[in-house]
C-alpha positions as CSV (number, residue, x, y, z in Angstrom):
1,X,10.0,-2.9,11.0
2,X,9.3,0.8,10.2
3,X,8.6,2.8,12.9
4,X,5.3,3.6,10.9
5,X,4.3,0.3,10.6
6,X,5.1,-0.2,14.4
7,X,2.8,2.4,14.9
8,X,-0.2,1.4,13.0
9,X,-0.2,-1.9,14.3
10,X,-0.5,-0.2,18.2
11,X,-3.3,2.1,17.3
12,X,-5.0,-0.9,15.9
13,X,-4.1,-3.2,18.8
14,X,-5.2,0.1,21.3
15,X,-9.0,-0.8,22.4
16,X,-7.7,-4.2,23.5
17,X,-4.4,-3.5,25.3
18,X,-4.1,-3.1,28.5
19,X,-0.2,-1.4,28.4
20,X,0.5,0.3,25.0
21,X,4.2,0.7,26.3
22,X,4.7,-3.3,27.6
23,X,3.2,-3.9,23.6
24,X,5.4,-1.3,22.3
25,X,8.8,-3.2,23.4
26,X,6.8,-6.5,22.6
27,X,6.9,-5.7,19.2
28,X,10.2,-3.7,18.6
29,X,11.9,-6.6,20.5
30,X,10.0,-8.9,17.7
31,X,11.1,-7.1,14.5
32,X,15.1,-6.7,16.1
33,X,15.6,-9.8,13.6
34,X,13.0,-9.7,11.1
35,X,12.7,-7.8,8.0
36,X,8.9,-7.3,6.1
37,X,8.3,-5.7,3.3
38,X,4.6,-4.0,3.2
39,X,2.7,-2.9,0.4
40,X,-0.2,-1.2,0.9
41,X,-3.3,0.2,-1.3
42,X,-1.5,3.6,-0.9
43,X,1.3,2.3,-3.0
44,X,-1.3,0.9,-5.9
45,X,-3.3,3.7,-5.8
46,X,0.1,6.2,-6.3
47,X,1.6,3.3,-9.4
48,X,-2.5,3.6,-10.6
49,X,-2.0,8.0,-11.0
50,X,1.4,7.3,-12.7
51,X,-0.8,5.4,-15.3
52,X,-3.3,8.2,-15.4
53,X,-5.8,6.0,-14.1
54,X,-7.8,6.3,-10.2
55,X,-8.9,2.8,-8.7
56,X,-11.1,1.8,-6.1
57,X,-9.6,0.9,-2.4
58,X,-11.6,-2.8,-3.1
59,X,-9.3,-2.4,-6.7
60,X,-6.3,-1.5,-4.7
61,X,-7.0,-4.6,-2.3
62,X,-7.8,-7.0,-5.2
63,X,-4.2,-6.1,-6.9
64,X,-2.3,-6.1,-3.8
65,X,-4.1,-9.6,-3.1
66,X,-3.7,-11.4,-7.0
67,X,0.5,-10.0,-6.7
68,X,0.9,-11.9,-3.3
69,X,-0.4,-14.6,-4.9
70,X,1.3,-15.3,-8.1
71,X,4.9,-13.6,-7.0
72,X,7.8,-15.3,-7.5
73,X,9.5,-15.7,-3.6
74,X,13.0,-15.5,-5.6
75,X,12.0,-12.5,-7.6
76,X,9.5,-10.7,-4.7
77,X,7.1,-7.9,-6.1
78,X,8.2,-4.7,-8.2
79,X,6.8,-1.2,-8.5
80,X,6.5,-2.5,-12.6
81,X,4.7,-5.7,-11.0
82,X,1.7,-3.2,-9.8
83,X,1.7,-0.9,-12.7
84,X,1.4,-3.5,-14.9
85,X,-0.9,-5.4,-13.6
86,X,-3.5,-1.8,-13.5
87,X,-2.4,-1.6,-17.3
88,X,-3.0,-4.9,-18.6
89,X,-6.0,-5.6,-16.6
90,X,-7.4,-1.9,-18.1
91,X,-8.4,-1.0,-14.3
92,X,-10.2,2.3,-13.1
93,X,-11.2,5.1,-14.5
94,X,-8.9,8.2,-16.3
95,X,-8.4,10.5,-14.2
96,X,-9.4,14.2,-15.3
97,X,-7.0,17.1,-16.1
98,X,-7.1,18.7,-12.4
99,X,-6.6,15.2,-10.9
100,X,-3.2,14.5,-13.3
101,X,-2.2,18.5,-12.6
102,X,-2.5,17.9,-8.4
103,X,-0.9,14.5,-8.7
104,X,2.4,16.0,-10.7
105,X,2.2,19.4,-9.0
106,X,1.4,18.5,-5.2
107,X,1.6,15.0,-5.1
108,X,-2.2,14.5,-4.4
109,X,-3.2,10.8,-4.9
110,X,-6.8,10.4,-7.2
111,X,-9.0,7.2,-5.2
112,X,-11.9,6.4,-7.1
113,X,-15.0,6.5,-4.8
């Protein structure tokens, strides 16, 4: 598991642990022989700007949660699965000229409040 990941799940697990350290090795020790590919609505909302488009975080969820559901286990899930998906289901708004110029220039993600 990424190191990120690892640390996400700790600072959400933090108010209810009692050793951060003992949960730290829990987990490593856990992913030694696993493998997981995440997704998150970071990734939906970055394929969204490439379409010139800025979603929602509940639009973001909704697509993560419709490509889990109909992927094929043998084929998995595709950056083209995501954008897509935003295209043919005509999601989110266009995003404005300063919004495309700060996502090319600086890499500055658009979320649609």
């Amino acid at each position: 598991m990424d190191k990120k990941h690892l640390e996400g799940m700790l600072k959400r697990l933090k108010p209810v642990l009692k050793d951060p350290v003992k949960a730290r090795t829990i987990l490593q020790r856990y992913w030694e022989t696993r493998i997981a590919l995440v997704w998150g609505v970071e990734d939906v909302h970055r394929a969204a700007n490439e379409r010139v488009v800025a979603l929602t975080n509940t639009e973001a969820m909704a697509v993560l949660q419709k490509l889990l559901n109909q992927h094929n286990p043998q084929y998995g899930v595709k950056w083209e699965d995501l954008t897509t998906y935003i295209e043919d289901r005509v999601l989110g708004r266009k995003l404005t000229k300063p919004e495309i110029k700060r996502f090319v220039e600086q890499d500055i993600l658009t979320v649609q409040k």
